[in-house]
C-alpha positions as YAML, in Angstrom:
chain: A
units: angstrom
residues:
- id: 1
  name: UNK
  ca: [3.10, 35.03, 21.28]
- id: 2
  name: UNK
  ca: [1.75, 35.08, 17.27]
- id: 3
  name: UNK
  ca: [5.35, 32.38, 17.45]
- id: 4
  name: UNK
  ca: [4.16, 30.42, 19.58]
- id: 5
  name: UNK
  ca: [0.56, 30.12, 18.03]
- id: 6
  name: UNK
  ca: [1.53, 28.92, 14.63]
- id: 7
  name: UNK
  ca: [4.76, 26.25, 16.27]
- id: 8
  name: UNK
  ca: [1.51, 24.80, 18.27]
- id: 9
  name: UNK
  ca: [-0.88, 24.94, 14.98]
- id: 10
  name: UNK
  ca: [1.98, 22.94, 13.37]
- id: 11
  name: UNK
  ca: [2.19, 20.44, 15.47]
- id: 12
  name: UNK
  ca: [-1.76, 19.90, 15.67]
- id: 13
  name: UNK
  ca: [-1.83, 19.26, 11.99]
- id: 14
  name: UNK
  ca: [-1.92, 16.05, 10.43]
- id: 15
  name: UNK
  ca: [1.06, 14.77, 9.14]
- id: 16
  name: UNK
  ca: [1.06, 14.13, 5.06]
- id: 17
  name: UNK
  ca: [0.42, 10.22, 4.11]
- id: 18
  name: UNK
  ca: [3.62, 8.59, 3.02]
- id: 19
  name: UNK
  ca: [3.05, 5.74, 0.91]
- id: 20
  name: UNK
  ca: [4.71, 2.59, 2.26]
- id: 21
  name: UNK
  ca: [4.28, -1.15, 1.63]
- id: 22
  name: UNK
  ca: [0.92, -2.54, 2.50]
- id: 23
  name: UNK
  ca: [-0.15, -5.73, 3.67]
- id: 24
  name: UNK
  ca: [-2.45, -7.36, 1.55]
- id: 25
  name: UNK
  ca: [-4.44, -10.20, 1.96]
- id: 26
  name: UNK
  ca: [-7.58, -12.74, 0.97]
- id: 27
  name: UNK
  ca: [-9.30, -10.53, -1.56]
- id: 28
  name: UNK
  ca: [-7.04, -7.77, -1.40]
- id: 29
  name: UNK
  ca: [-4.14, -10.49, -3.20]
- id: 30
  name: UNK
  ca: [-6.74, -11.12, -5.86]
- id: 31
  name: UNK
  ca: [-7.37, -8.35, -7.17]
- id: 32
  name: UNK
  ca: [-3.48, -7.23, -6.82]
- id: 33
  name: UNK
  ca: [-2.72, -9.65, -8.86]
- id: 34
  name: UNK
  ca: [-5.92, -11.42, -11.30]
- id: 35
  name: UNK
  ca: [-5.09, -10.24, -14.87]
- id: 36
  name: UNK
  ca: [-2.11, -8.49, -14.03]
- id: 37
  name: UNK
  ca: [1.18, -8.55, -15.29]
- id: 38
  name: UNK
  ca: [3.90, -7.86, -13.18]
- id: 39
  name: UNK
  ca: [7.89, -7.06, -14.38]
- id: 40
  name: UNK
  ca: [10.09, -8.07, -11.70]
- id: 41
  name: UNK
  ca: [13.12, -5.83, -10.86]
- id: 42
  name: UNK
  ca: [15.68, -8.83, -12.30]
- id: 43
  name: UNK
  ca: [13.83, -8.09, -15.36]
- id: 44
  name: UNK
  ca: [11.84, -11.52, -15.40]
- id: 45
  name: UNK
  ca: [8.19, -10.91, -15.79]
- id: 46
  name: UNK
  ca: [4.85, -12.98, -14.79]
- id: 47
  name: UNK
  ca: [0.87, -12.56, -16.04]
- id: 48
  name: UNK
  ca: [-1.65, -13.85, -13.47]
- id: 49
  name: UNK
  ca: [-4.73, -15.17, -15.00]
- id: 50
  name: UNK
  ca: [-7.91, -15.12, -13.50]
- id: 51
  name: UNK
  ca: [-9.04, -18.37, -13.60]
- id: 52
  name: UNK
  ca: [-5.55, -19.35, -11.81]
- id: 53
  name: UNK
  ca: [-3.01, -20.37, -14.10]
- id: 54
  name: UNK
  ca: [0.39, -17.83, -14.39]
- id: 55
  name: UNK
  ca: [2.96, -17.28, -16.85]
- id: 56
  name: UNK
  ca: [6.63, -16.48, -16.00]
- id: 57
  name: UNK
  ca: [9.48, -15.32, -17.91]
- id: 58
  name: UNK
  ca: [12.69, -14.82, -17.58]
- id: 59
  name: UNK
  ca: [14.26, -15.93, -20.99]
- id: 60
  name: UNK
  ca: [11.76, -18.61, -21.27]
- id: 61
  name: UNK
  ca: [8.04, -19.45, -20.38]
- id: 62
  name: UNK
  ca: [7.34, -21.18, -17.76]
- id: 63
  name: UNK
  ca: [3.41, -22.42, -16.99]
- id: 64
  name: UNK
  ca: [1.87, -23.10, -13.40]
- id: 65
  name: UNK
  ca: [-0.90, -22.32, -11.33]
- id: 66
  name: UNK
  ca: [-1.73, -19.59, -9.02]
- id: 67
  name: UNK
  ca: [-4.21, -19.48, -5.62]
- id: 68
  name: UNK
  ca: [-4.84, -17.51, -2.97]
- id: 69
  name: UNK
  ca: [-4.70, -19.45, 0.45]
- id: 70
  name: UNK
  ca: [-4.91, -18.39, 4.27]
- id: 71
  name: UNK
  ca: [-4.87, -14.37, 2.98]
- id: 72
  name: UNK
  ca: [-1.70, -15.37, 0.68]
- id: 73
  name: UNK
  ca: [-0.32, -15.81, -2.58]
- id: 74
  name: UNK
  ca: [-0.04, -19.56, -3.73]
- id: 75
  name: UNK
  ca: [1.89, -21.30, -6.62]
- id: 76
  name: UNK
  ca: [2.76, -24.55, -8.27]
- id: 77
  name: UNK
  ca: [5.04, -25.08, -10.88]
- id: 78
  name: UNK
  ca: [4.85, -28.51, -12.43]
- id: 79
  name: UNK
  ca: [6.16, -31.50, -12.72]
- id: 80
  name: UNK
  ca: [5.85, -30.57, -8.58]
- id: 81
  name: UNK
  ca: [2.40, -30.88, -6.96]
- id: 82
  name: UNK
  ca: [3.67, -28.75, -4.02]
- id: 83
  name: UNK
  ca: [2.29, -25.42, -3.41]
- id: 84
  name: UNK
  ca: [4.70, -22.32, -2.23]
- id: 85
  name: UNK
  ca: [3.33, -19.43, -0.59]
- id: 86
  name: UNK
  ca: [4.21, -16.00, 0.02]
- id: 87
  name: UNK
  ca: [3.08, -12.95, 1.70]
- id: 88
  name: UNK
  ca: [1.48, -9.83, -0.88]
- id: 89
  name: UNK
  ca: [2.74, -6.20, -0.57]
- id: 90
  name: UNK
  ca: [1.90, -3.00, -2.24]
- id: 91
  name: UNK
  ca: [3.42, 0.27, -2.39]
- id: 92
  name: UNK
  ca: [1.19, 2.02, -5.57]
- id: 93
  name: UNK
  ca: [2.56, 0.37, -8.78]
- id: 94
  name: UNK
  ca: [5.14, -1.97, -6.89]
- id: 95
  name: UNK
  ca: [4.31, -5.53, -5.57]
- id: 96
  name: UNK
  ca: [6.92, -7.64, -3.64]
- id: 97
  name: UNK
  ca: [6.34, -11.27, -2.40]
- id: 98
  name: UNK
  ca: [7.54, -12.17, 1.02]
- id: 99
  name: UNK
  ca: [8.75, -15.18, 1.58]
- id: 100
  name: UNK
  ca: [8.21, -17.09, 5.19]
- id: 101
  name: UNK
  ca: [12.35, -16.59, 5.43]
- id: 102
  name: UNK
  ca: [11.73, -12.86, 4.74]
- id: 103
  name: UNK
  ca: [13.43, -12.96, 1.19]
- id: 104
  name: UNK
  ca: [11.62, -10.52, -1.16]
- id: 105
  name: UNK
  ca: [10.91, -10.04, -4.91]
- id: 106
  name: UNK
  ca: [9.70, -7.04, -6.83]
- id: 107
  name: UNK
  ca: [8.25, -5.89, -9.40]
- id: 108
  name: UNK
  ca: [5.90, -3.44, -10.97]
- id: 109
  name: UNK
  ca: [2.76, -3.70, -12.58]
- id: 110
  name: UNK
  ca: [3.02, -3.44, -16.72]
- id: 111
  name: UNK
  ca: [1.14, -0.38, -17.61]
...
């Protein structure tokens, strides 16, 4: 009977929280990113700047601009006056970008 007690107790305890990628969005994107830097997995890194313009690198800087539109992450890299956006995700000190065709990139926040 005690066996059968504490196999029931088990299963009425809460499971553990596993961490897991997390949806961010409108405010949640800013303050993922805004004066963050962020080294991508290819080894390529990018700062985010409050005031909206970023810096990426991968072997050589590259300026543009940075937003947050419709609860996502926005650039533009010039000479092109188009705007790109992706979907934000965080899993603790990772942040991936999700792009409409599903296509990901990750990094980690620079400590």
């Amino acid at each position: 009977m005690r066996r059968i007690a504490l196999i029931l107790l088990a299963f009425m305890l809460p499971l553990p929280a596993f961490a897991g990628w997390v949806r961010l969005d409108g405010a949640a994107v800013r303050d993922a990113l805004s004066g963050q830097k962020v080294i991508y997995d290819s080894g390529a890194w990018q700062t985010f700047a409050s005031a909206g313009r970023t810096l990426y690198n991968a072997g050589h800087d590259s300026w543009g601009y940075w937003t947050v539109r419709n609860g996502r992450y926005c650039s533009q890299w010039p000479p092109s006056n188009g705007w790109v956006c992706y979907a934000v995700e965080r899993d603790g000190q990772r942040v991936r970008f999700v792009a409409e065709s599903g296509a990901t990139t990750t990094g980690r926040y620079a400590r």
